[in-house]
SEZA-977929 format. One record per residue (C-alpha): residue number from 1; residue in three letters; x, y, z. Coordinates in Angstrom, 2 decimals. Example, Ala and Ser with C-alpha at 12.3 -4.5 7.8 and 13.67 -1.06 7.14 Angstrom:
% residues 2
R   k   r       u       v       w
R   1 ALA   12.30   -4.50    7.80
R   2 SER   13.67   -1.06    7.14
//
This chain:
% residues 523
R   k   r       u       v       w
R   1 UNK   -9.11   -1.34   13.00
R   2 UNK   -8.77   -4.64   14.66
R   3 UNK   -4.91   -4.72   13.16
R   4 UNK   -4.10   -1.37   14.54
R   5 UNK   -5.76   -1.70   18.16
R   6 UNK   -3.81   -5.11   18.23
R   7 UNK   -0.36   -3.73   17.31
R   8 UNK   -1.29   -0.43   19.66
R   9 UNK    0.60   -1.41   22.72
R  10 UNK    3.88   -2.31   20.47
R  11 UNK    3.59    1.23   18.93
R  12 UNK    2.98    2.94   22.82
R  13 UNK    6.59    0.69   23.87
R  14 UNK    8.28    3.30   21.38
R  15 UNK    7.64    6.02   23.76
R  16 UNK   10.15    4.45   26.14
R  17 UNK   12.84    4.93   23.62
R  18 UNK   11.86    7.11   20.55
R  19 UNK   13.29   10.25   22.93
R  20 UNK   16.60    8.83   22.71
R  21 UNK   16.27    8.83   19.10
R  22 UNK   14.54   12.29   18.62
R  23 UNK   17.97   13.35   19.97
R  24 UNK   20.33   11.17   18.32
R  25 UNK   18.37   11.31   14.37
R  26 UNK   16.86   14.87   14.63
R  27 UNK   15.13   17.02   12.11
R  28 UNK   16.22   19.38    9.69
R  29 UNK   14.33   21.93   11.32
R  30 UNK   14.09   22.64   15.41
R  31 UNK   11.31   22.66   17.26
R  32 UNK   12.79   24.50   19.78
R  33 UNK   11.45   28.12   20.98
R  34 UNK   12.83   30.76   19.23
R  35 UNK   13.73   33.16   22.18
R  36 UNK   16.62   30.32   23.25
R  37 UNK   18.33   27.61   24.24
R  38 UNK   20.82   27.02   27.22
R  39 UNK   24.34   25.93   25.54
R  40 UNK   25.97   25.91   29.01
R  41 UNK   25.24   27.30   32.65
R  42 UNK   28.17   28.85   34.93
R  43 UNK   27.35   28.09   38.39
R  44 UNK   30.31   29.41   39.69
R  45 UNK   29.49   33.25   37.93
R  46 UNK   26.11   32.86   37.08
R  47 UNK   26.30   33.25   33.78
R  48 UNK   24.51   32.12   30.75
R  49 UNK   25.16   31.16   27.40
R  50 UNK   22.01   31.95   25.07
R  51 UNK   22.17   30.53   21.48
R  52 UNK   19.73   32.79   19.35
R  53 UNK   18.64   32.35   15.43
R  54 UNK   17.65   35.66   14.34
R  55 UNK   17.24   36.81   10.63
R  56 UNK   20.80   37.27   10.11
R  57 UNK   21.99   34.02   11.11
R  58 UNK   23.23   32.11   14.29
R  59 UNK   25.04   33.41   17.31
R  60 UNK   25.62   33.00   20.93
R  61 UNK   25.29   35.86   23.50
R  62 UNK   27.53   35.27   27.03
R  63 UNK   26.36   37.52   29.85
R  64 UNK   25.54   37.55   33.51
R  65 UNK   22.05   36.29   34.15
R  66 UNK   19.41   37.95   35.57
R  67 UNK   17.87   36.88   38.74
R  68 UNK   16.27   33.40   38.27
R  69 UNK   16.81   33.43   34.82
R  70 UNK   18.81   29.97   34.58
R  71 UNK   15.89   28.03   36.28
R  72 UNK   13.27   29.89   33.97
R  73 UNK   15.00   28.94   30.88
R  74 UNK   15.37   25.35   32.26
R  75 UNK   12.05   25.12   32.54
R  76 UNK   11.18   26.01   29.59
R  77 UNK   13.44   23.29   28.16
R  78 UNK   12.09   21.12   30.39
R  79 UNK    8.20   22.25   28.86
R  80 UNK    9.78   21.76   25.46
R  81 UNK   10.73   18.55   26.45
R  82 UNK    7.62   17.72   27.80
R  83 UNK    5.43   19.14   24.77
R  84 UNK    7.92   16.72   22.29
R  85 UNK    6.90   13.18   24.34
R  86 UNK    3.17   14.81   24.33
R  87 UNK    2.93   14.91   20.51
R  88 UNK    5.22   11.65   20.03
R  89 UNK    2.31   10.22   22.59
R  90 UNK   -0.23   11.44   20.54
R  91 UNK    0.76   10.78   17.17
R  92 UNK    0.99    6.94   18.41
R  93 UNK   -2.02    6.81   20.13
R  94 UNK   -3.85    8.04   17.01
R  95 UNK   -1.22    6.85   14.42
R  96 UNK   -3.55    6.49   10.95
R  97 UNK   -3.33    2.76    9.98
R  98 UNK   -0.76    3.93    6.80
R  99 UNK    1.90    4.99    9.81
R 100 UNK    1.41    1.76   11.48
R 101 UNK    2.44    0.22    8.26
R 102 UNK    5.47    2.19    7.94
R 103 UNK    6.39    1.39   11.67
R 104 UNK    5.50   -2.23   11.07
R 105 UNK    8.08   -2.92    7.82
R 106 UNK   10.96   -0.95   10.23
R 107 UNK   10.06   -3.40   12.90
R 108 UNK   10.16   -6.43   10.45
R 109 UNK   13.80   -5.45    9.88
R 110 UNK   15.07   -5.14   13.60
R 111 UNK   13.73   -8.29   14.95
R 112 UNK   14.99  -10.52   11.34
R 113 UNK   18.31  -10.48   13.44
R 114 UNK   16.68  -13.08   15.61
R 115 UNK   18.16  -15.53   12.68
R 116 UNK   21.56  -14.19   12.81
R 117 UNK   23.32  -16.59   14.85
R 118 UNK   21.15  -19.30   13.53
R 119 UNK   22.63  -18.67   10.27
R 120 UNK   26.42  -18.68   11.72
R 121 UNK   25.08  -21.83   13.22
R 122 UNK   23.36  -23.30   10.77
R 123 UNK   26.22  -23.21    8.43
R 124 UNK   28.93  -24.24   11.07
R 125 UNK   27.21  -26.99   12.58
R 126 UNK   24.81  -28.21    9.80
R 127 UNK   26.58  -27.91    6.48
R 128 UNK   29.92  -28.43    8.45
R 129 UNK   31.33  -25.19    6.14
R 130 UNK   34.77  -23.62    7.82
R 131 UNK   35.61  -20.18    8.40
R 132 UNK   36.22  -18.87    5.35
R 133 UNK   33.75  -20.24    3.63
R 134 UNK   31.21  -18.83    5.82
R 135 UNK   32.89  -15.06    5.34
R 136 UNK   32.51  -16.03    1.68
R 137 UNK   29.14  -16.90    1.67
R 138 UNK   28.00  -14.06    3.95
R 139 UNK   29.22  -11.62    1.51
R 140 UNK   27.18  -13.44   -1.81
R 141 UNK   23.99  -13.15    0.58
R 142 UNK   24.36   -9.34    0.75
R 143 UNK   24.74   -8.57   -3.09
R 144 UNK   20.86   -8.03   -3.29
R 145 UNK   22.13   -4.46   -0.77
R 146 UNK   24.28   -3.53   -3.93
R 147 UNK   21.62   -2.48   -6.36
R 148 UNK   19.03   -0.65   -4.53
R 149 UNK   18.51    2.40   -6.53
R 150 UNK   17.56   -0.09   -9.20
R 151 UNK   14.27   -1.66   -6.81
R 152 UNK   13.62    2.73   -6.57
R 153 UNK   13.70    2.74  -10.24
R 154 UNK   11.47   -0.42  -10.88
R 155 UNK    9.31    1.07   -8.30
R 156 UNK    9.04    4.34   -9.10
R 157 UNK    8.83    3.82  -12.97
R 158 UNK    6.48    0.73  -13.02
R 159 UNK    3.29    0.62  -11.27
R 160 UNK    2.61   -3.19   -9.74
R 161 UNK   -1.44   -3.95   -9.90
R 162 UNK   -1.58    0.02  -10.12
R 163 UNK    0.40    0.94   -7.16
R 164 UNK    4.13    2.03   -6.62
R 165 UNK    4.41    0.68   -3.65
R 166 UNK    1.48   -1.04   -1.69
R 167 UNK    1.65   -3.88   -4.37
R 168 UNK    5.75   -3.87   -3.86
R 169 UNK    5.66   -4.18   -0.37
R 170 UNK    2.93   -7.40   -0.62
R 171 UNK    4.95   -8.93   -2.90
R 172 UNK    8.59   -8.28   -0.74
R 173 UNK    6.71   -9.55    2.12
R 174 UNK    5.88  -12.96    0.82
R 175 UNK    9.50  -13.65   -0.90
R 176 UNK   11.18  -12.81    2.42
R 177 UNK    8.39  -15.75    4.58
R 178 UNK    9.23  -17.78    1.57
R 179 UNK   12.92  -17.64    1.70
R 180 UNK   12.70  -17.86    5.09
R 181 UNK    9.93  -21.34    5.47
R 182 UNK   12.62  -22.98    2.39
R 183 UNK   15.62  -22.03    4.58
R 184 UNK   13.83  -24.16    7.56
R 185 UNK   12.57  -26.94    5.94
R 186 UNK   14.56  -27.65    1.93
R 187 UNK   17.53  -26.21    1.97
R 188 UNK   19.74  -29.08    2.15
R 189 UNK   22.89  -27.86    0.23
R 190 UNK   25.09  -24.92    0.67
R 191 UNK   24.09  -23.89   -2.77
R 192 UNK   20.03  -23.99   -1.73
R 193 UNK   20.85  -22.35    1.85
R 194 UNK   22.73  -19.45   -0.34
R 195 UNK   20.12  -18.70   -2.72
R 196 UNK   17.32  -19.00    0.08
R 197 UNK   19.22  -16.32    2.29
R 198 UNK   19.89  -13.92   -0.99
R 199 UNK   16.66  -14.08   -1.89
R 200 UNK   15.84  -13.46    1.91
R 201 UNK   18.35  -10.41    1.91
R 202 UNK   16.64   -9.09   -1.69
R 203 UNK   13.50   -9.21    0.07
R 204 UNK   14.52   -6.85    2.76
R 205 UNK   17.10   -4.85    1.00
R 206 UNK   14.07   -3.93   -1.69
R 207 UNK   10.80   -3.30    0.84
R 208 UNK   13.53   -1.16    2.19
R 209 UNK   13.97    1.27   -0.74
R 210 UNK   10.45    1.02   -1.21
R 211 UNK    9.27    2.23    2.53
R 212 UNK   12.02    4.91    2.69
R 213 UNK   10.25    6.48   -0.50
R 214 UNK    7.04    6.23    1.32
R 215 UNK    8.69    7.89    4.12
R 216 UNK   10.13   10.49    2.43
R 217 UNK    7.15   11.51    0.79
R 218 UNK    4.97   11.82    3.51
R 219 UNK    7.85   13.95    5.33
R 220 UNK    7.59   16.25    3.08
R 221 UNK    3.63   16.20    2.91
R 222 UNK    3.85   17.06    6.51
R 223 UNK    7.38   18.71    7.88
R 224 UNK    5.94   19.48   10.91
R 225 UNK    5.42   15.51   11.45
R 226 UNK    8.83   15.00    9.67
R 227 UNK   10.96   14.37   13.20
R 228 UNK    8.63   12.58   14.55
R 229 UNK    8.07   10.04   11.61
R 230 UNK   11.70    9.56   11.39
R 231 UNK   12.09    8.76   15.16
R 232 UNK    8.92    6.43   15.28
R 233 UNK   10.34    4.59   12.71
R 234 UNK   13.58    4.08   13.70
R 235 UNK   12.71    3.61   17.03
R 236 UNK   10.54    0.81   15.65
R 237 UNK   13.65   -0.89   13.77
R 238 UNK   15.65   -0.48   16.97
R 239 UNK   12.94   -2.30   19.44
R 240 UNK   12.74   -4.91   17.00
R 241 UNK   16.48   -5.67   16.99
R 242 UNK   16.51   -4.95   20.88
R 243 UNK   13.68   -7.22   21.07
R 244 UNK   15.92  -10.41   19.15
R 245 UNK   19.50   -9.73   20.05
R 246 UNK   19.43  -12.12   23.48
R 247 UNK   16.80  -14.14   22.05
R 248 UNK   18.92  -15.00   18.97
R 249 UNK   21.23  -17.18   21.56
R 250 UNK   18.54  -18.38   23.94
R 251 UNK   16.62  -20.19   21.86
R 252 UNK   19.28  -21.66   20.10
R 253 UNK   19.84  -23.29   23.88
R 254 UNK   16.37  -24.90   23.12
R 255 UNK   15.70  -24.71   19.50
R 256 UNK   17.68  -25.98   16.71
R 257 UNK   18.67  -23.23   13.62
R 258 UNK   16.09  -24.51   11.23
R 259 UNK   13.04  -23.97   13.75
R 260 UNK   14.19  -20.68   14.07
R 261 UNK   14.19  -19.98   10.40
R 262 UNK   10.47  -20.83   10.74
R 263 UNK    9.73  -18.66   13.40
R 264 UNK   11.50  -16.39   11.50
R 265 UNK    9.53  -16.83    8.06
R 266 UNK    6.25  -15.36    9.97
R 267 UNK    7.92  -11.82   10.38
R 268 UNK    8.07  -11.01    6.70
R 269 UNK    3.93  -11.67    6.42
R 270 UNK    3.81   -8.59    8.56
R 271 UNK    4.75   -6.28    5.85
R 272 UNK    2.34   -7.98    3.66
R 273 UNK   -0.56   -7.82    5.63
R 274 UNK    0.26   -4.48    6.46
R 275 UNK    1.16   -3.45    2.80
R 276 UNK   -2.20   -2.84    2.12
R 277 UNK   -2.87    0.06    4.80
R 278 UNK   -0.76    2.06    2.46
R 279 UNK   -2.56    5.08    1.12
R 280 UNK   -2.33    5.33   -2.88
R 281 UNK   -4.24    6.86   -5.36
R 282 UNK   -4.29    4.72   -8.44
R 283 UNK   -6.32    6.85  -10.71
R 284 UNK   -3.81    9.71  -10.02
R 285 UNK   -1.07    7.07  -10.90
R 286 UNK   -2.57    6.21  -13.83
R 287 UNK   -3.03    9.63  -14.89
R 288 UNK    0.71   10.74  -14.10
R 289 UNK    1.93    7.22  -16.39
R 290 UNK   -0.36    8.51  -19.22
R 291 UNK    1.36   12.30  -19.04
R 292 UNK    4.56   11.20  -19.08
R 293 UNK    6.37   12.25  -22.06
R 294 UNK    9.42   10.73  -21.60
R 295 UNK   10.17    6.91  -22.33
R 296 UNK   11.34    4.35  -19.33
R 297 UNK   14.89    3.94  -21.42
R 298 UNK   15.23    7.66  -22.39
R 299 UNK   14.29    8.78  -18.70
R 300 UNK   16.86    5.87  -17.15
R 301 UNK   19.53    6.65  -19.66
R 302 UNK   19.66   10.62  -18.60
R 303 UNK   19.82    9.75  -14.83
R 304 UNK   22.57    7.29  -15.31
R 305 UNK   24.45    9.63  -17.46
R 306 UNK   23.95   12.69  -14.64
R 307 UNK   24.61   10.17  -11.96
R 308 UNK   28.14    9.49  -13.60
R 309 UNK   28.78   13.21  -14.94
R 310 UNK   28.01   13.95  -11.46
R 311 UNK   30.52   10.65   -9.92
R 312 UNK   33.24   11.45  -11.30
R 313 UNK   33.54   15.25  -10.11
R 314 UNK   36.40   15.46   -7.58
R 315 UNK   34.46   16.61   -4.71
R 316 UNK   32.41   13.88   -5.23
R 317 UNK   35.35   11.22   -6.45
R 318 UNK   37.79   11.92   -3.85
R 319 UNK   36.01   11.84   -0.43
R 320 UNK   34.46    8.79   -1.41
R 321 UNK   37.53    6.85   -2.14
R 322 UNK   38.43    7.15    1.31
R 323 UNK   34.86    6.12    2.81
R 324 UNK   35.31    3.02    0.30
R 325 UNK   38.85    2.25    1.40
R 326 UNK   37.33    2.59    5.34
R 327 UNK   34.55   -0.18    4.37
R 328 UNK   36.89   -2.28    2.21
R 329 UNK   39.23   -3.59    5.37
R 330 UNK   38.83   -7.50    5.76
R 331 UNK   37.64   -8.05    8.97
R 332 UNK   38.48  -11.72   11.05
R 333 UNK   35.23  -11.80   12.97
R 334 UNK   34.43  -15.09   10.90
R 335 UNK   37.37  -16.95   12.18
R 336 UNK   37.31  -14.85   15.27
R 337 UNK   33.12  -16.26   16.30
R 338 UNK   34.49  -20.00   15.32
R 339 UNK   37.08  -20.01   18.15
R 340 UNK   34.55  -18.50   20.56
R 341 UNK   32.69  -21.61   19.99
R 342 UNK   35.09  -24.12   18.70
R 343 UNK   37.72  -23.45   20.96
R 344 UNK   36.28  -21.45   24.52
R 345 UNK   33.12  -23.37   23.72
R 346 UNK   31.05  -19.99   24.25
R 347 UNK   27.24  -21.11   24.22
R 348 UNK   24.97  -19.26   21.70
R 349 UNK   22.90  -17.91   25.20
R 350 UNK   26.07  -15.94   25.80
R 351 UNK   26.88  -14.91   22.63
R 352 UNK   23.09  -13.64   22.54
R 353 UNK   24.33  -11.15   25.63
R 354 UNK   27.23  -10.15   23.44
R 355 UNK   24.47   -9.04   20.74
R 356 UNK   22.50   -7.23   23.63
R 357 UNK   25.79   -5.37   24.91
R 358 UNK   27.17   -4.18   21.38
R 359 UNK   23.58   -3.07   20.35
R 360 UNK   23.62   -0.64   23.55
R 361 UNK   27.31    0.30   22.75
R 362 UNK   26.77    1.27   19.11
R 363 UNK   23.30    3.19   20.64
R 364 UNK   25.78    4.89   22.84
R 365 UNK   28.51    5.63   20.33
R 366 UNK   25.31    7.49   18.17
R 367 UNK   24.63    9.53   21.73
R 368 UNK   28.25   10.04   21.51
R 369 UNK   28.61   11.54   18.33
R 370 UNK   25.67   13.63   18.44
R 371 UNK   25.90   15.13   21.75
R 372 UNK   29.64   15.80   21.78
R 373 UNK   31.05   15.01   18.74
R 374 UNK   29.43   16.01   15.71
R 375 UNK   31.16   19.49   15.28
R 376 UNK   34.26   18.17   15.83
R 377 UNK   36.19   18.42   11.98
R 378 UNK   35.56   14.85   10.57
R 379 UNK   38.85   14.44    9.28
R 380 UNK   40.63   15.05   12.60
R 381 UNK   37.50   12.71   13.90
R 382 UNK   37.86    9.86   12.02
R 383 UNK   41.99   10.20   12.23
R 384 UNK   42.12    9.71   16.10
R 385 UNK   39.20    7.06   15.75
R 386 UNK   40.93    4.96   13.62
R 387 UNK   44.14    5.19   15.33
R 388 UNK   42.41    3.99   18.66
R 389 UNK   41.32    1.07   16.98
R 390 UNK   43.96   -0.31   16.07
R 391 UNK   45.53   -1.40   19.63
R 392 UNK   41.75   -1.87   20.77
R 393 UNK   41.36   -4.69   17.82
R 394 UNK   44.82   -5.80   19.06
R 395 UNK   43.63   -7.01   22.40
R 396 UNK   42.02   -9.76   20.84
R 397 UNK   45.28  -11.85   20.77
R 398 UNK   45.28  -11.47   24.74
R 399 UNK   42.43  -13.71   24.41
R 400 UNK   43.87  -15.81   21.43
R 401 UNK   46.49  -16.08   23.56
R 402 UNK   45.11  -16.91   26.61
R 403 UNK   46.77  -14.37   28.67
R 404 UNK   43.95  -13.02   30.40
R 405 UNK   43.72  -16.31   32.24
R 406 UNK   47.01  -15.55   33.77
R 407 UNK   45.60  -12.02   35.03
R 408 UNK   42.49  -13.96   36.39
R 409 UNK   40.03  -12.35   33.86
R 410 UNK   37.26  -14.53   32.82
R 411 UNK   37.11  -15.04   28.90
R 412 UNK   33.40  -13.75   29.04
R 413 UNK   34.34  -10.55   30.90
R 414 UNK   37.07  -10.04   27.91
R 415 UNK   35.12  -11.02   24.97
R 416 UNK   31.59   -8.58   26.32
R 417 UNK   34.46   -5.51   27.16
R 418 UNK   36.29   -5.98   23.74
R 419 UNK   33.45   -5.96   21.61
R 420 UNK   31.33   -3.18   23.28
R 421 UNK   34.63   -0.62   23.42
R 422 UNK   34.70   -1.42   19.09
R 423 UNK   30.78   -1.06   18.45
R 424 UNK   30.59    2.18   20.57
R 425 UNK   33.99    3.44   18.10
R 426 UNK   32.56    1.87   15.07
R 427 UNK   29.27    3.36   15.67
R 428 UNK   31.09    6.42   16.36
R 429 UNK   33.11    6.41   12.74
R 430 UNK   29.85    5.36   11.24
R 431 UNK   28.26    8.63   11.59
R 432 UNK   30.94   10.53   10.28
R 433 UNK   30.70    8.23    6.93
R 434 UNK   27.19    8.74    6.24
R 435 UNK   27.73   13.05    6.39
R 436 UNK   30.48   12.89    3.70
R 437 UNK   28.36   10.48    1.64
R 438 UNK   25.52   12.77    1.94
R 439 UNK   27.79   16.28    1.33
R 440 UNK   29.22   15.13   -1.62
R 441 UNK   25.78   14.46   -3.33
R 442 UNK   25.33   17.80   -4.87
R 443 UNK   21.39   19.25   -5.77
R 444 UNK   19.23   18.11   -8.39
R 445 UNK   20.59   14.44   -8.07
R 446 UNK   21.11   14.05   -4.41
R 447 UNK   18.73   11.20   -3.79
R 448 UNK   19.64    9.36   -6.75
R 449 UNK   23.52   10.05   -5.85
R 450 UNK   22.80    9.23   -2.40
R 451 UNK   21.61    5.88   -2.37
R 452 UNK   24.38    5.35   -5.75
R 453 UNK   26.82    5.65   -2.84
R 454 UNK   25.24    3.74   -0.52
R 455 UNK   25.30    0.76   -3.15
R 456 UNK   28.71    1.37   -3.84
R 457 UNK   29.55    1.46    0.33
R 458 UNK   27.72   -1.94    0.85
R 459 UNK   29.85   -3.56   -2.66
R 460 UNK   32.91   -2.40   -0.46
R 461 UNK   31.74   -4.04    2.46
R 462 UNK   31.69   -7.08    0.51
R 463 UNK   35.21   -7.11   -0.64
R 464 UNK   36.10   -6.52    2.77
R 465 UNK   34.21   -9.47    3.96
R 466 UNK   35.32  -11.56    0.68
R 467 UNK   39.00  -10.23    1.10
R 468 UNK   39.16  -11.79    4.97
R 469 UNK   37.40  -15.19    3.52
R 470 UNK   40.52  -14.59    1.50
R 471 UNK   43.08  -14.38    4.19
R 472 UNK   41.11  -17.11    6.62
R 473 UNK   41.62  -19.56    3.90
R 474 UNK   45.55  -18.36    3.22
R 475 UNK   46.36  -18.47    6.89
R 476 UNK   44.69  -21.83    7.36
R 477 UNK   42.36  -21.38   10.08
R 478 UNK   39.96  -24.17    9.91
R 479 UNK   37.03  -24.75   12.79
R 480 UNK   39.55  -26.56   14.83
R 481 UNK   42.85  -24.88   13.63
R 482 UNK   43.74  -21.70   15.27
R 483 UNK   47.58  -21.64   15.40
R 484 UNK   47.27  -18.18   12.92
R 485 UNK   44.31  -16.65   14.47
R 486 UNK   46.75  -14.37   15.97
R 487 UNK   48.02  -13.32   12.51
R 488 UNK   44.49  -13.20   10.99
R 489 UNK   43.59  -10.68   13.32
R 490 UNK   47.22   -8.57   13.71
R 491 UNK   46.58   -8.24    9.52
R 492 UNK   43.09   -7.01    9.77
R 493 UNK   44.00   -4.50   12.35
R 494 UNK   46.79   -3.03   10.64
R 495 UNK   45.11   -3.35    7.84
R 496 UNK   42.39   -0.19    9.34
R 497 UNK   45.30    1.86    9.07
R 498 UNK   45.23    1.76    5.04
R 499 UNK   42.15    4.37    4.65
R 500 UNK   43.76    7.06    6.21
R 501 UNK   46.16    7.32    2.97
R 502 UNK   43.09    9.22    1.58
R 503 UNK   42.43   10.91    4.50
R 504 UNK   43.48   14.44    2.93
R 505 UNK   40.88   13.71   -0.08
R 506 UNK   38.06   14.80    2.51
R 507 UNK   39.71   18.21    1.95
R 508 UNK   37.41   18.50   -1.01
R 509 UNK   34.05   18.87    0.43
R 510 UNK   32.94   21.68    3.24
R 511 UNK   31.58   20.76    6.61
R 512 UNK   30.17   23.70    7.92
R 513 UNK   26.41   22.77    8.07
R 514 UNK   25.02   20.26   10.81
R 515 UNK   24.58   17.26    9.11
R 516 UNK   21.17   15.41    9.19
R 517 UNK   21.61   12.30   10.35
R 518 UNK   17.96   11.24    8.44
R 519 UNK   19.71   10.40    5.34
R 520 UNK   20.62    7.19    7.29
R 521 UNK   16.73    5.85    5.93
R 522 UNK   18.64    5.83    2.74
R 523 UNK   20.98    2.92    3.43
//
């Protein structure tokens, strides 16, 4: 009890910004009233636009509105509204300690990026590595993010200390503080700063996979409490990563990397000490192990042979080559961060307000997308998106360049403008992405599938980060060698173009349904 009245006033802070994501991540099911829902109001005629769900399916009725109507059915939106931040108030205020867990591991993963520039840091400054050896590295550190349905298998298939996942999540917590406290005070050598920061990455990438399956299952327990569960947790994540994004640079101002990385190393102990608020029955576990009549190799050995048997179906193959190609671009951001500091001499403080700015950008490219966007056709979508990126990522050699000096723009004012206009577009294409990967997962395996593509979408993020190491190194941009900057980041640009040569595969899978943007928890 003491635990949960202490963390009480971090849970209430959600209400401030859960609504925004009750909107942006919403249920599979409305809550909305039955009788309607305004889809637009004519002021001019007076007319009304009802959108209705009877028996027989979905439909919109157009017709003049009766005397006060508009303002009656605003209201009642307005109630709805109301009623939705009353239960989301109540279900904090008397959140059951297990929900506080759940909240507690998505907050643990927001406000880790307090290390990120540290990291960049730490490796630029204190193992003296160059650009492309960072973008190297980076990418080795996220292999644990590669084979996450196999920490869903381990945990669903081998009970820890009799539990699934209380005993997991314990166990996650204390390799991620340990990684973290060996980071800060013996990692010495690239080689001991890579394995600390893998094993760091393992530990979040599995208590991940493991509090998504405890999420999932009480969602379905309870599907009235399913909407708001998803938006209390990842309104959590996001307050945590709200929370770190300017303090990432500010304390760098006062702080060097390695003291950060033991702040840092007292997050993880959060999930363990909260681990063991999760409710599990172990005598029902045991019970289930004993009835099972299937062997751990004969039951993995059928779901890897569905999950392939179900790959390598062209509705499934050929959609996802294109999301693949789209997350297999090289990127320059590497080289790109080491002459913001290197060669502008941007201070980590400012680079912190970057973080800030591109967090509320990609939160506005999700509004985007949802409120406007999301019945647009994706392939038409994610066409024009990708075109409009190109000359957008472009206008980084105007700053390479130095010709905004010449216009009288600040370098700040560039760099914050240049990098919120991409997150808000990325965020934007991101959404898009995660519908095909969940469309093409057909039923029976979907979950499985689901988070099989999800591996396979982080591996081709690596290449993509590996294949710009690649082309840093080629070009010869060094920490103090920027001549081909320009060229770095003209190739990675053009380079965005590539995907849409498999733009017609998304031809292959139906987008008629509203997608539910929930299967995000997989990832």
């Amino acid at each position: 009890m003491r635990c949960k009245e202490c963390f009480r006033s971090i849970l209430l802070a959600l209400l401030f910004v859960t609504p925004v994501f009750s909107t942006i991540i919403p249920s599979s099911r409305s809550s909305m009233p039955l009788r309607s829902r305004i889809i637009r109001r004519h002021t001019s005629c007076k007319r009304v636009d009802i959108y209705r769900k009877p028996s027989g399916g979905r439909r919109i009725i157009s017709r003049m509105a009766r005397p006060g109507e508009v303002d009656e059915i605003e209201k009642e939106a307005a109630m709805g509204q109301l009623a939705g931040m009353s239960k989301m108030i109540n279900t904090v205020a008397n959140a059951k300690p297990e929900i506080v867990a759940i909240m507690m591991v998505y907050f643990v993963q927001g406000i880790l990026g307090l290390s990120s520039l540290a990291t960049t840091f730490f490796f630029k400054d204190e193992l003296g590595l160059d650009p492309a050896e960072v973008a190297a590295l980076t990418g080795i550190t996220s292999l644990p993010w590669v084979i996450k349905p196999l920490y869903g298998f381990i945990s669903d298939t081998f009970p820890l200390f009799g539990y699934r996942r209380r005993s997991y999540l314990f166990l996650f917590g204390l390799l991620g503080s340990i990684s973290w406290a060996t980071l800060a005070t013996a990692a010495h050598t690239t080689t001991q700063a890579i394995t600390a920061l893998t094993f760091a990455s393992l530990s979040i990438a599995a208590s991940d996979v493991v509090v998504d399956s405890i999420t999932v299952e009480r969602s379905r327990e309870s599907q009235a409490e399913a909407g708001t569960l998803q938006s209390l947790c990842w309104g959590s994540r996001y307050v945590g990563a709200a929370i770190t994004a300017y303090l990432s640079g500010q304390l760098l101002e006062t702080m060097s990397p390695r003291t950060i990385f033991g702040i840092t190393a007292l997050f993880p102990l959060l999930v363990t000490v909260f681990s063991n608020a999760v409710q599990e029955d172990k005598e029902k576990i045991a019970k289930e192990e004993k009835q099972a009549q299937v062997s751990t190799t004969e039951r993995l050995t059928t779901q890897v042979k569905e999950v392939w048997k179900t790959a390598r179906a062209p509705n499934v193959l050929l959609p996802m080559l294109f999301v693949l190609a789209w997350q297999a671009t090289p990127s320059a951001g590497t080289g790109f961060f080491y002459f913001l500091t290197n060669e502008l001499q941007m201070k980590p403080e400012f680079l912190g307000r970057i973080q800030v700015a591109t967090s509320v950008a990609s939160l506005l490219g999700v509004w985007l997308y949802q409120t406007w966007l999301k019945e647009v056709e994706l392939k038409k979508l994610l066409t024009v998106i990708t075109i409009i990126s190109v000359p957008l990522s472009l206008t980084q050699l105007i700053l390479i360049n130095r010709i905004n000096q010449q216009f009288g723009i600040p370098d700040s004012w560039f760099a914050i403008g240049d990098d919120v206009i991409l997150s808000a577009l990325g965020e934007i294409a991101f959404m898009p992405l995660l519908v095909i990967a969940a469309k093409v997962c057909p039923p029976g395996v979907e979950g499985t599938l689901f988070a099989t593509l999800m591996s396979g979408f982080n591996f081709a993020g690596i290449m993509g980060q590996e294949l710009g190491a690649g082309l840093t190194k080629y070009l010869g941009v060094t920490e103090s060698n920027f001549g081909n900057l320009g060229q770095l980041v003209t190739i990675c640009s053009l380079s965005s173009l590539f995907p849409l040569l498999f733009i017609n595969n998304l031809d292959m899978v139906g987008f008629q349904e509203k997608p539910n943007l929930s299967e995000k928890n997989e990832m």
